[in-house]
ZADRENLO-666806 format. One record per residue (C-alpha): residue number from 1; residue in three letters; x, z negated, y negated. Coordinates in nm, 4 decimals. Example, Ala and Ser with C-alpha at 12.3 -4.5 7.8 and 13.67 -1.06 7.14 Angstrom:
2
+------+------+----------+----------+----------+
| resi | resn |       xx |       zz |       yy |
+------+------+----------+----------+----------+
|    1 |  ALA |   1.2300 |  -0.7800 |   0.4500 |
|    2 |  SER |   1.3670 |  -0.7140 |   0.1060 |
+------+------+----------+----------+----------+
***
This chain:
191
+------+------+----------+----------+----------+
| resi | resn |       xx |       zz |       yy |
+------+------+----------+----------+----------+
|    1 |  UNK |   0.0000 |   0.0000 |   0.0000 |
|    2 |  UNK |   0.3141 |  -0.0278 |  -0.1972 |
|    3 |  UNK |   0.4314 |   0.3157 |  -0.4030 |
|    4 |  UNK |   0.7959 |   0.3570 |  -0.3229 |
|    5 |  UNK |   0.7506 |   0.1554 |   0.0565 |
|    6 |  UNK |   0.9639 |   0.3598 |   0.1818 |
|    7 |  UNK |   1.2882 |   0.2377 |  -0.0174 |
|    8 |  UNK |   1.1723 |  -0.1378 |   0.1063 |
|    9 |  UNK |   1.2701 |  -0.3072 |   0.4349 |
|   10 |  UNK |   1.0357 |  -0.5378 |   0.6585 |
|   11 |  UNK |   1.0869 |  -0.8644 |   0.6964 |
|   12 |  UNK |   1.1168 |  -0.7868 |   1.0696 |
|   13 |  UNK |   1.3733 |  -0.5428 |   1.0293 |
|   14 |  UNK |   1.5641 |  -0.7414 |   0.7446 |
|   15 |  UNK |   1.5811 |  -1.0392 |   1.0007 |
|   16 |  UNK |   1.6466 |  -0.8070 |   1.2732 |
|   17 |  UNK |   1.9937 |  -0.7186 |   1.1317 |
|   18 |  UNK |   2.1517 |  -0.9164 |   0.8810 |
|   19 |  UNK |   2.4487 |  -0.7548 |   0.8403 |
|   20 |  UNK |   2.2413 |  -0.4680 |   0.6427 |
|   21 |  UNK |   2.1129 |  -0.7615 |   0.3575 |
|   22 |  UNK |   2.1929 |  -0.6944 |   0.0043 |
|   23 |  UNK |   2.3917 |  -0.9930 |  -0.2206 |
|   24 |  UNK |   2.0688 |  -0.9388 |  -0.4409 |
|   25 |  UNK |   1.7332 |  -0.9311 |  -0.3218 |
|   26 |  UNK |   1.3516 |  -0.9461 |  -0.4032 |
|   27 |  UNK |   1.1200 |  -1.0748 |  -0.1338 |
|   28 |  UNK |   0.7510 |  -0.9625 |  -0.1509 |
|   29 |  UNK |   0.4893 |  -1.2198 |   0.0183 |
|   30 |  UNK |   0.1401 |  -1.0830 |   0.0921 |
|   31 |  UNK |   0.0271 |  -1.2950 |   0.3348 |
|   32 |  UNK |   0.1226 |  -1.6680 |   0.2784 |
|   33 |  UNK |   0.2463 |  -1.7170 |   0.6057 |
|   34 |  UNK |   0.5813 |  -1.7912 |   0.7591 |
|   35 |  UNK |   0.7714 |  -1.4415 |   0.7627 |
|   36 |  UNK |   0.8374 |  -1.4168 |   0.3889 |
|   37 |  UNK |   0.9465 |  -1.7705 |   0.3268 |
|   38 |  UNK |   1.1277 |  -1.7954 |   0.6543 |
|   39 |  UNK |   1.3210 |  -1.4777 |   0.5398 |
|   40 |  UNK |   1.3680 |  -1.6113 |   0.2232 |
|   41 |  UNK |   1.5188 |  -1.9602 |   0.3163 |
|   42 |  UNK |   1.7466 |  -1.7643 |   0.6126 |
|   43 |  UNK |   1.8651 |  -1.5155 |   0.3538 |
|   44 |  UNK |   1.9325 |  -1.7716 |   0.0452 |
|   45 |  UNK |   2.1079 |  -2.0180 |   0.2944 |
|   46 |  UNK |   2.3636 |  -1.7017 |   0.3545 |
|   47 |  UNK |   2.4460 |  -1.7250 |   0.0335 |
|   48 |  UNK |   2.2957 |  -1.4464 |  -0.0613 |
|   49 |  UNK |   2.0725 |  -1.4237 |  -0.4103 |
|   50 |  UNK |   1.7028 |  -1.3919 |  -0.3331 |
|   51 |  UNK |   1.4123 |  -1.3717 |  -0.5535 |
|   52 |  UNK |   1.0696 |  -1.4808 |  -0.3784 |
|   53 |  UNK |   0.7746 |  -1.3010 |  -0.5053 |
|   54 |  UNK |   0.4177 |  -1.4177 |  -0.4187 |
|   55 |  UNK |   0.0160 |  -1.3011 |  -0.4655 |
|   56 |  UNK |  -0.0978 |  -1.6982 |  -0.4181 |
|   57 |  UNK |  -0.0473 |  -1.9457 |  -0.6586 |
|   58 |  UNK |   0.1795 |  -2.1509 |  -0.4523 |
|   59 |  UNK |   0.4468 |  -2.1127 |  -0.1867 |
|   60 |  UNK |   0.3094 |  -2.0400 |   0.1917 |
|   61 |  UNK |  -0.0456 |  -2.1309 |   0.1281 |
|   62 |  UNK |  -0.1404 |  -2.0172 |   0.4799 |
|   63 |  UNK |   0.0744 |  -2.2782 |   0.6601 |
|   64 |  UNK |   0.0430 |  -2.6389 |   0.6981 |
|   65 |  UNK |   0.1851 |  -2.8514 |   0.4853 |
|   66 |  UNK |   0.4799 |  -2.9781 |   0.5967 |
|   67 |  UNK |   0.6077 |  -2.6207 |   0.6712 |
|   68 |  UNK |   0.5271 |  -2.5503 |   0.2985 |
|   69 |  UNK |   0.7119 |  -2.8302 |   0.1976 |
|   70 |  UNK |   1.0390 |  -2.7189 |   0.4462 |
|   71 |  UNK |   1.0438 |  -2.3432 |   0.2591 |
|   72 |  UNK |   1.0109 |  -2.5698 |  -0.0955 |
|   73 |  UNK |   1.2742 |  -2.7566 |  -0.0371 |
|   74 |  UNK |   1.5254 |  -2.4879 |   0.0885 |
|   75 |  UNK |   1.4415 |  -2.2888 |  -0.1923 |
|   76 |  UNK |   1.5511 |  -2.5549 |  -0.4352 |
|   77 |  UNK |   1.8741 |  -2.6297 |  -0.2334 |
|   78 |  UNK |   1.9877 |  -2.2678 |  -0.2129 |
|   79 |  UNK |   1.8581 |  -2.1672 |  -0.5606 |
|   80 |  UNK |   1.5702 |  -1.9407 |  -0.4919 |
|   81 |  UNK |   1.3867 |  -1.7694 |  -0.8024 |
|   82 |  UNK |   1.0212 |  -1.7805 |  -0.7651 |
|   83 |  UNK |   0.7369 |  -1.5765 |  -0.9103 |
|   84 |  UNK |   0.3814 |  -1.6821 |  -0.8065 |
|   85 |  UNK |   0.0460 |  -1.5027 |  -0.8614 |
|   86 |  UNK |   0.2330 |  -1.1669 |  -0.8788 |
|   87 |  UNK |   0.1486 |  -0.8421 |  -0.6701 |
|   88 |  UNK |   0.4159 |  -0.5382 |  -0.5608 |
|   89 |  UNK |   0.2857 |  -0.2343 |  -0.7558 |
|   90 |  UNK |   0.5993 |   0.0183 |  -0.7111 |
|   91 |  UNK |   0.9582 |   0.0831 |  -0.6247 |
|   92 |  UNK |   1.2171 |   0.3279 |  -0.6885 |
|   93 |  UNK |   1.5807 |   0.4124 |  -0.6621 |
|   94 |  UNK |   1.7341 |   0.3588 |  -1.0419 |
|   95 |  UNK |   2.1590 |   0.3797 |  -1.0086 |
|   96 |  UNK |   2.1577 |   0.2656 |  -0.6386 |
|   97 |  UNK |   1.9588 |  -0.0328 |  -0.6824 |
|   98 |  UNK |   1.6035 |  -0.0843 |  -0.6564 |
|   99 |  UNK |   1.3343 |  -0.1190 |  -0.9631 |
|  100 |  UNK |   1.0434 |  -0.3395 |  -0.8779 |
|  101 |  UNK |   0.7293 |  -0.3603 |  -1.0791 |
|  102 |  UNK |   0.5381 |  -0.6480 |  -1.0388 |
|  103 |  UNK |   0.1906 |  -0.7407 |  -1.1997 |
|  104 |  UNK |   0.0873 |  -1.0859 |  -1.2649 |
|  105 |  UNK |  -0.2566 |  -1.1414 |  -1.0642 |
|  106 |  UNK |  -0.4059 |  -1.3068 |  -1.3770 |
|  107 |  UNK |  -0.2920 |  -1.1504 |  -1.6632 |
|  108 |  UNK |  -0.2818 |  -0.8038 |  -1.5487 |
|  109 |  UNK |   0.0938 |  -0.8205 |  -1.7593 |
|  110 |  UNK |   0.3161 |  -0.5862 |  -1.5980 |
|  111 |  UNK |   0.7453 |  -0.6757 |  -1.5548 |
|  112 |  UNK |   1.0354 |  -0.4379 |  -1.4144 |
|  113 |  UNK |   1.3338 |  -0.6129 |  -1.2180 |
|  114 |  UNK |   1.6346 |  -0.4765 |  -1.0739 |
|  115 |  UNK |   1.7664 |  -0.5773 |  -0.7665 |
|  116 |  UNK |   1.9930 |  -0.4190 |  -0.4568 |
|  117 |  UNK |   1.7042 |  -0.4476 |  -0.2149 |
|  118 |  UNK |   1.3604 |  -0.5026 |  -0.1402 |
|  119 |  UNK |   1.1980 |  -0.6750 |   0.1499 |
|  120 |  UNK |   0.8235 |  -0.7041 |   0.2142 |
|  121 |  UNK |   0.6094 |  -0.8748 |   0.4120 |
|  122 |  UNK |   0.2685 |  -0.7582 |   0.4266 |
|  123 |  UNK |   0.1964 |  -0.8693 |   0.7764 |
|  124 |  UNK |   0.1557 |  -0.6534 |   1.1131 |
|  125 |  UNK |  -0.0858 |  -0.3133 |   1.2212 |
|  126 |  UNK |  -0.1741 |  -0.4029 |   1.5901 |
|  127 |  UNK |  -0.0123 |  -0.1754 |   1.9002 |
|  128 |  UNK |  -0.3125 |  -0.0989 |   2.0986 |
|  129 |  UNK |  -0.2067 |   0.1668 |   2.3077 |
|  130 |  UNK |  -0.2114 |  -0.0699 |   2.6205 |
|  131 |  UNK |  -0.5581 |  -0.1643 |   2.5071 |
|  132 |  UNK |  -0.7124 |   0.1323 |   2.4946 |
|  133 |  UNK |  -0.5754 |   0.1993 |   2.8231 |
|  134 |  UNK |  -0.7448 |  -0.0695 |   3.0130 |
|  135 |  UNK |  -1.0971 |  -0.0804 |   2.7928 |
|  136 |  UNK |  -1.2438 |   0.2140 |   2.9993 |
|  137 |  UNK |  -1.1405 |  -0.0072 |   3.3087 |
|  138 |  UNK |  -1.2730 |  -0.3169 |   3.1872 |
|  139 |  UNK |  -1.6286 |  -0.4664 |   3.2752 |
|  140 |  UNK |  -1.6780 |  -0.5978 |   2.9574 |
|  141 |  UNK |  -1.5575 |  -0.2540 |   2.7271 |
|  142 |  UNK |  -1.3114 |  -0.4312 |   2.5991 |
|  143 |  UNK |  -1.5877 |  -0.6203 |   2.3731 |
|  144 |  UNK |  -1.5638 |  -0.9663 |   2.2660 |
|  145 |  UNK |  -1.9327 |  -1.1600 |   2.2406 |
|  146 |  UNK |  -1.8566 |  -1.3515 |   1.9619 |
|  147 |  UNK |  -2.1554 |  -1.5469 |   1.9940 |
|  148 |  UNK |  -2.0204 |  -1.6449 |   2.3268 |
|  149 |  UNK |  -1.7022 |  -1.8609 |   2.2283 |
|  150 |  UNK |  -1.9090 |  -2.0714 |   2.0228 |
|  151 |  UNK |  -2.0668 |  -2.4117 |   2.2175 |
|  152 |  UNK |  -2.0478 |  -2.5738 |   2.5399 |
|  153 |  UNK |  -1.8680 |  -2.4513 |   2.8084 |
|  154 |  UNK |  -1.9578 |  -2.2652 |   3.0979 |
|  155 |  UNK |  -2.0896 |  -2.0531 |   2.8321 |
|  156 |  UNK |  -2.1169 |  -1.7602 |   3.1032 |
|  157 |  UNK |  -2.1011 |  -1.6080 |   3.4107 |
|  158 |  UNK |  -1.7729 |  -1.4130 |   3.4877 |
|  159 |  UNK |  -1.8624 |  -1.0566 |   3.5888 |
|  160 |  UNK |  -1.8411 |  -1.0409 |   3.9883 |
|  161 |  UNK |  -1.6143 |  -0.7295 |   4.0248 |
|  162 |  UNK |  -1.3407 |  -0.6474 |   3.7704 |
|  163 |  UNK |  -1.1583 |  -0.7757 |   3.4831 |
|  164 |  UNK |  -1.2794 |  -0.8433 |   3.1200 |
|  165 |  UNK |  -1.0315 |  -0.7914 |   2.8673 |
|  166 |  UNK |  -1.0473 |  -0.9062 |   2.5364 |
|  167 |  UNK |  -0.7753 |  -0.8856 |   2.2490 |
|  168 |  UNK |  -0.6558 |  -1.1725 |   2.0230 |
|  169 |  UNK |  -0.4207 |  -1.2699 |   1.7628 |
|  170 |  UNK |  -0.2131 |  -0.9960 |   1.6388 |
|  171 |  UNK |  -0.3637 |  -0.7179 |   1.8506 |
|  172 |  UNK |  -0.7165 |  -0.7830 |   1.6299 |
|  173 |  UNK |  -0.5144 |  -0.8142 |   1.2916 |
|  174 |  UNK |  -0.2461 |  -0.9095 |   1.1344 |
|  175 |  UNK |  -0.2896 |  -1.3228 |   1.1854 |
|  176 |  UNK |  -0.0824 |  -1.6179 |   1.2139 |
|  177 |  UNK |  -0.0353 |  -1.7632 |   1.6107 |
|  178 |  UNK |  -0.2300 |  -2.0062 |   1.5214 |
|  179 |  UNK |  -0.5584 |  -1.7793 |   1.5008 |
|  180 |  UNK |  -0.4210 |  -1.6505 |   1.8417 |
|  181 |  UNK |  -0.4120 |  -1.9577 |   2.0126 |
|  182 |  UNK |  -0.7677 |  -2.0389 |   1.8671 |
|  183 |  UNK |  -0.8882 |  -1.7442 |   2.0422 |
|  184 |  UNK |  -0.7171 |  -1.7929 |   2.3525 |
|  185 |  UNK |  -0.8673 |  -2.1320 |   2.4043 |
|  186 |  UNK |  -1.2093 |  -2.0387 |   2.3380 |
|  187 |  UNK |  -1.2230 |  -1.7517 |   2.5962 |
|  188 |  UNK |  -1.0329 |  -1.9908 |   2.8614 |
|  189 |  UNK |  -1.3485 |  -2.2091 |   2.8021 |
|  190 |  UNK |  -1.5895 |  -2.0194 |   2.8594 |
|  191 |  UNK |  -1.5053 |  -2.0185 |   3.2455 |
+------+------+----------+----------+----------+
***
C-alpha cells in the first residue's frame, strides 16, 4: 500500500539477514504487534541508528503490557527516535539513500526524512495453496461455523467419514499467535 515498496525491506527479510542492515534506518509499524518493535530493539542494540515510526499513538499497542514496556525500555537504552500517530505515504531513491514521507494521522501535516534504508512491517498475506488443496477433500468445505465455537462443549457431532479442515491464525489474516491459539482451542473443544 506503500508508493515506492519496492525500495523497502520486510521486517522478515531485514531479520532474516543482518548483515544487509543499513547504519541508518527508518522502521515503519502498521500493525502494533511484535515484528516492528522486535526489529527495532534487535537492530538499535547492534548499534545501528534506527528511527521507529508508528500509526498508533503509543508503542506496540497490540501486545500486552509488559512486552510494551520491554520494546520501551530498549528503545531508551539504545537511543531509538520515535514518531507516533504517523502513516508511510511514499519512498524513493534520492543520492543512494532513501526519502520517506510520512503523514501525521491527526494533523494530516506531511514531513520528508532521509535515511539509508527502510523497513516495514505491515503484517503477513496468508499461503493458501495447501488449503485450497485439501478444501475440495474436506467434509466440511473448508468452512468454519462460527456460530459453532461459541458455548459449551460438545458443541457437535464430528462428521463420520473424512476430515474437516479449518484455517486459523495467519492462514485467515495477518494476526498475532495469540488469535491463533484462540482459534485452535475453540475448535479442539468442540469435540
Amino acid at each position: 500500500p506503500v508508493r515506492g515498496s519496492e525500495l523497502c525491506l520486510s521486517v522478515f527479510d531485514a531479520l532474516g539477514n543482518p548483515v544487509q542492515i543499513a547504519d541508518d534506518v527508518l522502521i515503519y509499524d502498521a500493525t502494533g504487534r511484535h515484528p516492528a518493535p522486535s526489529a527495532a530493539a534487535e537492530i538499535a542494540a547492534a548499534g545501528k541508528r534506527v528511527t521507529f515510526v508508528a500509526r498508533d499513538p503509543s508503542i506496540a499497542p497490540e501486545m500486552e503490557h509488559h512486552s510494551s514496556i520491554t520494546y520501551r525500555k530498549a528503545f531508551a537504552e539504545h537511543n531509538v527516535h520515535v514518531l507516533l500517530e504517523h502513516e508511510l505515504v511514499s519512498v524513493s531513491a534520492q543520492d543512494g539513500r532513501r526519502l520517506a514521507v510520512l503523514r501525521h494521522l491527526l494533523t494530516g501535516r506531511e514531513l520528508s526524512t532521509t535515511h539509508s534504508q527502510i523497513i516495514v512491517e505491515h503484517g503477513t498475506i496468508p499461503v493458501n495453496g495447501l488449503f485450497d488443496e485439501l478444501r475440495l477433500l474436506s467434509v466440511n468445505d473448508g468452512a468454519t461455523e462460527i456460530a459453532s465455537l461459541i458455548g459449551p462443549a460438545p458443541l457437535r457431532e464430528r462428521a463420520p467419514n473424512g476430515f474437516e479442515l479449518h484455517r486459523i491464525g495467519d492462514a485467515v489474516s495477518s494476526r498475532s499467535v495469540h488469535a491463533a491459539m484462540l482459534d485452535a482451542l475453540r475448535l479442539g473443544l468442540q469435540f
